[in-house]
Every structure is written in structure tokens, then in C-alpha cells.
Backbone as CSV, one residue per row, in Angstrom:
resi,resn,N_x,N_y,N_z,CA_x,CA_y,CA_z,C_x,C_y,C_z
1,UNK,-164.357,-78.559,-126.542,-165.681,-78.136,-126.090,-165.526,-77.245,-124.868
2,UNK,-166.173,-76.179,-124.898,-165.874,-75.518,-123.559,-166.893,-75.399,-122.761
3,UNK,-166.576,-75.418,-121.400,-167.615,-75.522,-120.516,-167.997,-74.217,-120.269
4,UNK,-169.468,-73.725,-119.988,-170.255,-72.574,-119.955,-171.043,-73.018,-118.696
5,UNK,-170.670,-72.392,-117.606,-171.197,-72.304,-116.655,-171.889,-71.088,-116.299
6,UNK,-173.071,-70.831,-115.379,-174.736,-70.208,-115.403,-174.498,-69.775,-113.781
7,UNK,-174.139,-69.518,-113.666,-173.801,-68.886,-111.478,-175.303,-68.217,-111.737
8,UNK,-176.110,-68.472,-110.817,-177.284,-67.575,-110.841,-178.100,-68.533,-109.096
9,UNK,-178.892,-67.435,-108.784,-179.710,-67.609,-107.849,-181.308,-67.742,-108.514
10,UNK,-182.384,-68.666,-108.018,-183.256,-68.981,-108.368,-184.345,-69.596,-107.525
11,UNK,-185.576,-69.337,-108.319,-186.625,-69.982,-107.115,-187.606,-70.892,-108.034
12,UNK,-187.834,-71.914,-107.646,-188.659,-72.824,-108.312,-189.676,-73.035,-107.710
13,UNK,-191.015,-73.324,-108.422,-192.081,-73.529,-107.759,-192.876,-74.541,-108.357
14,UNK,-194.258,-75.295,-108.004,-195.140,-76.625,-108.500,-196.049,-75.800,-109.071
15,UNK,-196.284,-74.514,-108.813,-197.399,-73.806,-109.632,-197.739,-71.961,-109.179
16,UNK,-198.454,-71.882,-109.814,-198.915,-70.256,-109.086,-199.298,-70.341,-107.691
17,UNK,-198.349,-69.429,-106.710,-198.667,-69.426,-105.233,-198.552,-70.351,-104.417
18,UNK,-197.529,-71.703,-105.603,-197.021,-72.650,-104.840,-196.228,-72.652,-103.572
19,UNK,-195.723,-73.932,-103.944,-194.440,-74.393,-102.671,-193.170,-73.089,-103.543
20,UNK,-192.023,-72.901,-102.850,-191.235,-72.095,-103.470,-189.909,-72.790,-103.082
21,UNK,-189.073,-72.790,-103.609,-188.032,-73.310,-103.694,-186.482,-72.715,-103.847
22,UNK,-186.180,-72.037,-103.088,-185.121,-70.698,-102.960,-183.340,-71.310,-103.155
23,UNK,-182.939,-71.346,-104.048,-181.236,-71.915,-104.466,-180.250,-70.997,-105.291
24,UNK,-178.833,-71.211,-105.160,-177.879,-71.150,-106.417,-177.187,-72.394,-106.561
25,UNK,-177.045,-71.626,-107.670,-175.785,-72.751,-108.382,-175.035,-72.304,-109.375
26,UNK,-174.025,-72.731,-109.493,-172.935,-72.450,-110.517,-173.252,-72.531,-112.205
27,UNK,-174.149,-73.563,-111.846,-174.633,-74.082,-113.677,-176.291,-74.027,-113.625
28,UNK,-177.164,-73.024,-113.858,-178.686,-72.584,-113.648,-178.945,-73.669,-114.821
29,UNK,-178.566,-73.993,-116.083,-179.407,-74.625,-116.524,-179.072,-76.363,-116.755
30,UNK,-177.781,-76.600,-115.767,-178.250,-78.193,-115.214,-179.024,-78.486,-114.228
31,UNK,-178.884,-77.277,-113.454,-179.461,-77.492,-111.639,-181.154,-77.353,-112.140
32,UNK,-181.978,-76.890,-112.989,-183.143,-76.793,-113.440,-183.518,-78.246,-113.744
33,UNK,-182.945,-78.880,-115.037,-182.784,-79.423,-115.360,-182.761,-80.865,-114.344
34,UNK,-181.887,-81.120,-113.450,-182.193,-81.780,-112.414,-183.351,-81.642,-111.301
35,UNK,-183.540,-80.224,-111.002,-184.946,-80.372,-110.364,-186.585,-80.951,-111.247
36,UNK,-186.256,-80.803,-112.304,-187.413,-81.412,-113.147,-187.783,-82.710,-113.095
37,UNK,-186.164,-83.335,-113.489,-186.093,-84.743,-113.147,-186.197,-85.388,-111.584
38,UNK,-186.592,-84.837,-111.104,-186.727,-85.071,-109.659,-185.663,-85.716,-108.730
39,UNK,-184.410,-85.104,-109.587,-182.971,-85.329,-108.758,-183.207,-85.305,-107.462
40,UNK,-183.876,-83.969,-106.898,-183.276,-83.422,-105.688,-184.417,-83.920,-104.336
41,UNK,-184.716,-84.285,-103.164,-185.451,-84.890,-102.262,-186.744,-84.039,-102.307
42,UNK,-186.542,-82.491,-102.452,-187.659,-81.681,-102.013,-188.163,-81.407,-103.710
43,UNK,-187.907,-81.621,-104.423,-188.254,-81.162,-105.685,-188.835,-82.282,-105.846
44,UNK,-188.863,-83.801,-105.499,-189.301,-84.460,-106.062,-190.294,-85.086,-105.010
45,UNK,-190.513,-84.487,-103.917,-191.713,-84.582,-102.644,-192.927,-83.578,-102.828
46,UNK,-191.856,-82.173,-103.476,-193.173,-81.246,-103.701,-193.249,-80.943,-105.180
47,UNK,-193.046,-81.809,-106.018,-192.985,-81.655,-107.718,-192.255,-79.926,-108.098
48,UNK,-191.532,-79.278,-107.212,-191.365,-78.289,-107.730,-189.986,-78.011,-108.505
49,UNK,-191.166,-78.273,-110.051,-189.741,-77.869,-111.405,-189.950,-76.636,-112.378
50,UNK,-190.607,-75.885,-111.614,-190.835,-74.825,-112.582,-189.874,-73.880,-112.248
51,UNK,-188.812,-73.074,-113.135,-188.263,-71.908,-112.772,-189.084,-70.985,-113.295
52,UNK,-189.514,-70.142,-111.876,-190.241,-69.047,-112.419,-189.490,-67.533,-112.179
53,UNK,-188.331,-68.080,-111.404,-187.545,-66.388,-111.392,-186.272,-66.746,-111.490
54,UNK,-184.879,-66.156,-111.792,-183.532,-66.161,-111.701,-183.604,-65.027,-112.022
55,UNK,-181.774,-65.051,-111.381,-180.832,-63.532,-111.757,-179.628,-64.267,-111.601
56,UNK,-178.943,-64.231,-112.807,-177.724,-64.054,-112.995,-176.589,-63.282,-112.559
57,UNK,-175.162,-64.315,-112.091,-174.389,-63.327,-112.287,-173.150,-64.157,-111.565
58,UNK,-171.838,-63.278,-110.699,-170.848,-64.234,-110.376,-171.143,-64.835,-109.041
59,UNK,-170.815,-66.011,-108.830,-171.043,-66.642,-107.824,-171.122,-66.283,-106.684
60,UNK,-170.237,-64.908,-106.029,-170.533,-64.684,-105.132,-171.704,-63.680,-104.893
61,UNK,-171.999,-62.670,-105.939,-173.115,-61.907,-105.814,-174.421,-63.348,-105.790
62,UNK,-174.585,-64.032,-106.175,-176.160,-65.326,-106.515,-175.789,-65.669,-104.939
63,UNK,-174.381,-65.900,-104.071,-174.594,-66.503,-103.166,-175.415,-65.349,-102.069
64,UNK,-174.954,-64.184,-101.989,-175.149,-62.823,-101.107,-176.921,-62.632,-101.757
65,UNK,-177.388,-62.928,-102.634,-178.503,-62.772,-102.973,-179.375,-63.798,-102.411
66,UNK,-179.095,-65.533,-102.501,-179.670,-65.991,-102.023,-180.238,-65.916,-100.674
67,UNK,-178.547,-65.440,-99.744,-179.060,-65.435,-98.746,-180.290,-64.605,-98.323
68,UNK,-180.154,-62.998,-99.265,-181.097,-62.098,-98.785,-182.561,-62.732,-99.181
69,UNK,-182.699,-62.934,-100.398,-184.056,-63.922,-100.413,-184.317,-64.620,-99.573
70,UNK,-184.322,-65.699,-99.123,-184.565,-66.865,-98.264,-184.894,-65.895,-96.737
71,UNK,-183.945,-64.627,-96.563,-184.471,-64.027,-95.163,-185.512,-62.993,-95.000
72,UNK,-186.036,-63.011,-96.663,-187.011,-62.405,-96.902,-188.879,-63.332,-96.263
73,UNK,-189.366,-62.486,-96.272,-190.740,-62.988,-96.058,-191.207,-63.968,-97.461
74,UNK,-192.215,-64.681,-97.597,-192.785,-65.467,-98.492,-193.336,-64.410,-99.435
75,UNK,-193.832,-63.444,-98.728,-195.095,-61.931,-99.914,-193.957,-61.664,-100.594
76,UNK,-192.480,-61.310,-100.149,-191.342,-60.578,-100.920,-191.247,-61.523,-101.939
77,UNK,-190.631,-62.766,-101.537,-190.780,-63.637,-103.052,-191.766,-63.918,-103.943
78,UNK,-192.840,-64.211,-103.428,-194.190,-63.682,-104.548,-193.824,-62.361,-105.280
79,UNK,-193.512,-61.282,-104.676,-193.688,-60.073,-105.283,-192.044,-59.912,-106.168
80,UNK,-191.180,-60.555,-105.540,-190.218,-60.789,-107.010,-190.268,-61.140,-108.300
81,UNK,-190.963,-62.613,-107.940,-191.664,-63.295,-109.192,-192.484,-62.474,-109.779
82,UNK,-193.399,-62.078,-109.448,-194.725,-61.404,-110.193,-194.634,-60.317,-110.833
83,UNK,-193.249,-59.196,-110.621,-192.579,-58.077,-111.243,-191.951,-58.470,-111.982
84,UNK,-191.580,-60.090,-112.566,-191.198,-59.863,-113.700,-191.497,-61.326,-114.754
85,UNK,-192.437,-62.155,-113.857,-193.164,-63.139,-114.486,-195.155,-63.346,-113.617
86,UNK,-195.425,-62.788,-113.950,-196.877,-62.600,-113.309,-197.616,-63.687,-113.519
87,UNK,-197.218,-64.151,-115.003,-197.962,-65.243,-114.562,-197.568,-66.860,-113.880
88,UNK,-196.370,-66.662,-113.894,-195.781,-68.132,-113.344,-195.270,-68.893,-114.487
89,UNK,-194.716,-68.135,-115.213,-194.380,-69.332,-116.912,-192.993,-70.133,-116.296
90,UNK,-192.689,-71.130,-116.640,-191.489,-71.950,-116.794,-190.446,-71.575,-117.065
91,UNK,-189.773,-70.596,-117.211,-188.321,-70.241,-117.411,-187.337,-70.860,-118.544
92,UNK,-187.375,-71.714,-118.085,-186.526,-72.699,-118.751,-185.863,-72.818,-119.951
93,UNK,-187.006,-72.534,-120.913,-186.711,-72.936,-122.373,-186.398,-71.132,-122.891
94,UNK,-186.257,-70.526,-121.572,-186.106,-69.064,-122.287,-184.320,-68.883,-122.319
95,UNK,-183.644,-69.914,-120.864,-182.504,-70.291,-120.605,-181.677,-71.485,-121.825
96,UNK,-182.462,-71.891,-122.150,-182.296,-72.990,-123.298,-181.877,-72.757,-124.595
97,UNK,-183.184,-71.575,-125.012,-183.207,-71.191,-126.084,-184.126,-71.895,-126.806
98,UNK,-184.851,-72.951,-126.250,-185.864,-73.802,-127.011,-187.140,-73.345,-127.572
């Protein structure tokens, strides 16, 4: 069985114009997957399991990205999301394939 690992940077949110939730990780569709389940302290204080944005790619570009996100303003991440999911859909099952 081979392992397929997902390096990507991502932002999760509880809804449209929610809480936002700015991360990477090596494996995008366990680390989802665990924020749903309310693995993580802040995902499961502010229900936020929706992936509404990622970008793929090697670990160190998702890490150099995160950082620039997170030192971005809150409007910049709204306006990431919304250029290429406007309405706030779930991500997830597009990562899945479900």
C-alpha cells in the first residue's frame, strides 16, 4: 500500500464570514478530516470544519505560504476564499473524490 501524502496550506472556517482557521500539513486530507472530528482544541471550540480554500504543493512552498497568509489582513483571506469559492462550499469531498 503506498502512502500518498497532500503537503498543502489551508483555511477552515464554521461558516460564511466565519471564524477562519489558517494551517499546513503534510497530509490535507487527514488534517481535514481531523478538524471535522473535532481533533484539534480550536476546531472543536469554534466548530470550524469546513475547508473552504487550499493550495497544494511541496512542503516547503505550503509552509512559506502559510506564513504569508496568516500576516495577511482578515479582508485578504476573505478575498482568497471568495476568488475561488464564493460561496463557502466544503472542500472536502472535492479532495476525496466523494
Amino acid at each position: 500500500m503506498r502512502d500518498e501524502r497532500h503537503p498543502a496550506v489551508y483555511i477552515m472556517s464554521n461558516r460564511k464570514d466565519g471564524v477562519l482557521y489558517v494551517g499546513v500539513t503534510s497530509d490535507l486530507i487527514a488534517r481535514v478530516w481531523q478538524h471535522g472530528q473535532k481533533q484539534f482544541g480550536f476546531s472543536a471550540r469554534y466548530r470550524c470544519d469546513k475547508l473552504v480554500w487550499f493550495e497544494m504543493g511541496d512542503m516547503r512552498a505550503a509552509i512559506t505560504r502559510e506564513k504569508q497568509i496568516k500576516a495577511g489582513s482578515r479582508a485578504k483571506k476573505i478575498a482568497l476564499i471568495e476568488a475561488s469559492n464564493s460561496d463557502w462550499r466544503d472542500l472536502y469531498n472535492k479532495l476525496t473524490g466523494a
